[in-house]
Each structure stands twice: as C-alpha cells, then as structure tokens.
N, C-alpha and C positions, 0 to 999 in steps of 0.2 A: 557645647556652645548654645545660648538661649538667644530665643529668637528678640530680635532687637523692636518688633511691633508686636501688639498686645491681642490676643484671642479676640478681644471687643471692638478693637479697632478692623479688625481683618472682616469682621462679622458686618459691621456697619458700613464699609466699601463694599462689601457684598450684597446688602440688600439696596444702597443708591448707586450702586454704580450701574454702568449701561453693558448688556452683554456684547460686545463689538464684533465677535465674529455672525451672530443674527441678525447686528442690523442689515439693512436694503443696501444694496451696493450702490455708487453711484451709476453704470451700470445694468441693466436689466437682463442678465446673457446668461443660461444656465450653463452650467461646466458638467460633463461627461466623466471626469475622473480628475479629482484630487484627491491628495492624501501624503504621507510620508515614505521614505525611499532613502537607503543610505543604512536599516535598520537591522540589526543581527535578530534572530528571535531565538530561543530555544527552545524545542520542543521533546519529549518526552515519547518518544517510541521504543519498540522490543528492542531495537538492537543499540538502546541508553538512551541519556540527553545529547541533542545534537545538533549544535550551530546552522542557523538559515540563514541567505541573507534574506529582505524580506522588501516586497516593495507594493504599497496595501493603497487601494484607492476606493472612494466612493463617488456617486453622481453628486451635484449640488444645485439645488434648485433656485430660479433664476432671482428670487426674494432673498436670498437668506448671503454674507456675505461672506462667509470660510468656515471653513473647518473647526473643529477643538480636535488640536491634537491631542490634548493630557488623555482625552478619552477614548482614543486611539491606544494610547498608553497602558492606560488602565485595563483596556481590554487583555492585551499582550500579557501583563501583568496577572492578571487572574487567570491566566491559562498555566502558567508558569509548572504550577507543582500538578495539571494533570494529566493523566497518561492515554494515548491514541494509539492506535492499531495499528495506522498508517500517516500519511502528511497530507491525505487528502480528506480524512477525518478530520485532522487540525485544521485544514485551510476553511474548510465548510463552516465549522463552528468558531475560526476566527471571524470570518467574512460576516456571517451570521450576527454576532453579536457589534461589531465594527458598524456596521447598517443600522440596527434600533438605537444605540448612540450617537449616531447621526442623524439621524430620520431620516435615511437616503432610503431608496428602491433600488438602488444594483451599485455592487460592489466588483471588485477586484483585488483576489490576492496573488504573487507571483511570489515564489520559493525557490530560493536552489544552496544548493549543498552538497555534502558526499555524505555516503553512509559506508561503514568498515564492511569488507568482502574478506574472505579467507578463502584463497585459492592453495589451491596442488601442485607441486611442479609435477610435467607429465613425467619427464624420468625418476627423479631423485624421490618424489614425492614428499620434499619441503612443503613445510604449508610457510605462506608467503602472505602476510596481512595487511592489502591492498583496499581500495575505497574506490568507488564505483562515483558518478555524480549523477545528482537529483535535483530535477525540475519540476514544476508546477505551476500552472499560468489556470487559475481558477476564474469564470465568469458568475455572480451570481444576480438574479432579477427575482424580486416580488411581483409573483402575480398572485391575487389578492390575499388567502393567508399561506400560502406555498410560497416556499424558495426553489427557483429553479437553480440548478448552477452545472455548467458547461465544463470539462476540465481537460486539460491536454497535459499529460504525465510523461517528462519523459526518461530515459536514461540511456548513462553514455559511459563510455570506455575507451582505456588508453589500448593505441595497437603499432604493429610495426607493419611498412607496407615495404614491396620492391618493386623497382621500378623496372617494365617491362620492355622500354626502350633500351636502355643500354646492355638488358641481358641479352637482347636478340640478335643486336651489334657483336656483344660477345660470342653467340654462338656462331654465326658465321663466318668471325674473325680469327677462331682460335678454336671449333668444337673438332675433337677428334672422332675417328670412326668407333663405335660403340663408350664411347663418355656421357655416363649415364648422370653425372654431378652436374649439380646447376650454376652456370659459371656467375661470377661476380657480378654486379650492379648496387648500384647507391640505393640504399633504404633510409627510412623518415619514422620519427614517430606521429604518428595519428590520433586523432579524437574526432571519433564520431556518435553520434546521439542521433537513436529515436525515440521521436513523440507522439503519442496516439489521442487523440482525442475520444471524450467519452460522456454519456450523459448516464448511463446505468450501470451495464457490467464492463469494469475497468481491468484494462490489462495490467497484472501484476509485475510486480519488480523482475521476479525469477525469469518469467515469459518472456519480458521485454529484451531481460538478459541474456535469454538464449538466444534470441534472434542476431543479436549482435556476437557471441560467441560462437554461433554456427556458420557466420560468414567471415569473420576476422580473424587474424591472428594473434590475439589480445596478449600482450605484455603480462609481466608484472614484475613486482621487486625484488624477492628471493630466489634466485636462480643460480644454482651452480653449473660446473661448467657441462656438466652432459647436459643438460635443460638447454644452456644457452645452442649449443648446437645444434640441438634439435627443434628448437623455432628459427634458428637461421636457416636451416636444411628448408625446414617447412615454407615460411615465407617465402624463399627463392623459389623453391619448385611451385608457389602457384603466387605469383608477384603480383599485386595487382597497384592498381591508379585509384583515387580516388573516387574517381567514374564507377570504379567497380566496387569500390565498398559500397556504397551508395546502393547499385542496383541490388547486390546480393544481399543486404540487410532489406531490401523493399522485396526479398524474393521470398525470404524466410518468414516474414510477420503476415505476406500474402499468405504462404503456406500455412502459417500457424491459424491465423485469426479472418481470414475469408469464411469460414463459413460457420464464425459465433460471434461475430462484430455484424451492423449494421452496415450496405455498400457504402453509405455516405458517409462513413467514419474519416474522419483528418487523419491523413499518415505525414508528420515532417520527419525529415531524413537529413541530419548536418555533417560533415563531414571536412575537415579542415588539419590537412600535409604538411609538417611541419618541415621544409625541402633544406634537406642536407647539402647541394650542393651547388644550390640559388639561393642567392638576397631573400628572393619571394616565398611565399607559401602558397600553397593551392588550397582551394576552395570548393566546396559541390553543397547543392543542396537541392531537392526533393520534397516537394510540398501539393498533394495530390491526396485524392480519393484513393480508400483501399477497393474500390471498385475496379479500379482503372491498373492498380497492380495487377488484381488477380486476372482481367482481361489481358493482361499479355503472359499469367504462367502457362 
C-alpha cells in the first residue's frame, strides 16, 4: 500500500507546523510523572526473550505541555534486539534514555512478568517447568551528570497453605492416643512476593528465591502422586496462615541479608490466600525496614 500523501508534503507540515505537546499549557502546574501504561515490552535476558508488562513515566515541567510518546516508542524499540544480564540492567538503560528524549530529570519504570523456573519433584524427581514472577518498580533522578536510581526488585511464588484453625478442632475432636498423622483441614493456594529495595548491591533472583522457599511450601505443576503426598503431609504438619508466611519470609531475608544489606533497606512482604472455603481471600502485607526484622530475630 503507498502512502496516499507525498514525502514533500509530510516534510513541509513538519517544518510550519507547531510542536503541540511543547507548547505552554494553559496551565502553569508541573506533573511528577506521566508517561504510557497498558505496554508489553520485550526484553532479552539469559533465560530468552521475555514479555513485561511495562508502565514507564517521566516528570514534566511546568512550561512544556505533554509528552511524545512515539519517543517513548522509539526508545523501547531500540532496545528490542539487545541483550541484559538482568531487568534491572534493562530498566536503568530504558529509564535512562526515556529521560534525554524527554528532557525530563526523573524517571520511572515499573516491570512485571514471569521468568521459566525448573523445579524437582522432592520424590519422583520430575522436573516440573514452572515460572516464578518478576517485578521492578525503578526510581531514577539527575543530579547533575549522574543518574541516581532507587529500585525495589521483587519476587514471588505460588504456595499451598493449611489452615491451623480447623486442624486443632480436629485434633481434639477426633485425635487418638499416639496418632502421629496430621488430621484434615482446608488448604488454599497462595501467592506471596518479596521485595527488597536497593540502591547498589541488589539481591538476586536465586536469593530472593530462597527466602521464600525456605519458609513456604511452594507448589508446582508436575507432580505425581508420591510428590503430591508428600507436600500435603508436609503442609499439614506445619500449617500456616498468612500471618505466618509473611513473618517467616521476613525471618529468612533478615537471616540472609541483615548483615550485607544496609539497615534502612525497604523489605515489602505481600502475601494474598486464595480461601478455599470462604467467598473472601485473605490478605497480609509487610512493609518495614530490614533493620526492624533483624531487631526481633
């Protein structure tokens, strides 16, 4: 299909036309963050190409009156075919270049996604080709030729929980003398995620991962039936509430990273019960200094 107006005409609107997103607003109010939202990205890390969704803003100063997004675009667009080490490489040198095509001084990117995991069933030893998710809430500021930028990275995993109320009912209702099996109760599946804040040495995927495998009893897809048994055994014999995932993932990343993280480092901690046998779901969440963890281990 050819274009139905002419290189010379497009050329000539261009040099009389007026740029409309710099003119003056009517208006005088600077904006703290605009930008696009709604936007897939893909980026190029070790473990492939891998879908973001992607929600990218800049400041806008109180003269100037929107955005270009094409250049927003463009940006994205040039990243396309290169390869990062990580998404927090990506976010830095999206944000980075988002900014000088703006002429902003502080950006924001925020990322999330999954990335492929290959787990082991503990019995069978299936491998089971499961996907972990990935977040990233990036801050960055010019001050004068540095870029500073803030980032809270987190990750998260599906789990199964049991509820500790009705096993306890069960025990005293039905536990016989030396019945060592942990009697029935409603379990949920669970998603919870943590996020660390960081301005230099950032916790990695693996790390983050463990914290939340060493307090959970994390699911996954391939599981036959010795596997399945042996995470229901497990779950029931140490049943927990959401309360408790929460604290026991804020006990492990205390454990881990108290004394190579800075105390004022961001710990979020989400954790959302998917309730088997209520309308509702439960909720918890944790948003605190890892100072303040390690003060109670």
């Amino acid at each position: 299909m050819k274009p139905s107006i002419s290189p010379q005409d497009h050329a000539r609107v261009l040099a009389e036309g007026v740029d409309i997103p710099q003119q003056r607003p009517s208006f005088g109010l600077p904006l703290p963050e605009v930008g696009i939202c709604g936007k897939t990205v893909w980026v190029r890390l070790p473990e492939g190409l891998i879908p973001f969704a992607a929600r990218l803003e800049v400041n806008l100063a109180a003269e100037v009156r929107g955005i270009h997004m094409s250049r927003m675009e463009e940006v994205i667009a040039g990243l396309y075919d290169r390869e990062f080490s990580d998404l927090r490489d990506y976010g830095v040198q999206l944000g980075r270049e988002m900014m000088a095509r703006q002429g902003a001084n502080r950006g924001r990117v925020r990322l999330s996604g999954q990335l492929p995991l290959i787990r082991t069933a503990m019995v069978s030893n299936r491998q089971s080709v499961d996907s972990i998710a990935i977040s990233l809430d990036l801050k960055l500021a010019k001050q004068g030729e540095e870029l500073e930028s803030v980032a809270v990275f987190g990750v998260g995993v599906t789990h199964i929980t049991a509820c500790p109320c009705t096993q306890a009912y069960n025990q005293t209702l039905f536990r016989k003398e030396g019945d060592a099996c942990p009697l029935p109760t409603h379990s949920q599946r669970s998603q919870t995620t943590l996020s660390m804040q960081s301005t230099g040495f950032a916790p990695s995927i693996p790390e983050l991962l463990a914290c939340l495998e060493e307090a959970l009893h994390v699911t996954q897809d391939l599981l036959k039936r010795t596997d399945e048994a042996q995470l229901v055994y497990t779950s029931h014999s140490q049943p927990q509430f959401a309360e408790d995932a929460v604290r026991e993932v804020a006990r492990r990343a205390g454990e881990r990273f108290g004394k190579v993280l800075p105390p004022e480092t961001l710990v979020v901690i989400d954790s959302l019960s998917l309730e088997s046998i209520h309308i509702h779901d439960v909720c918890c969440r944790l948003e605190t200094s890892l100072a303040e963890i390690v003060r109670h281990l």
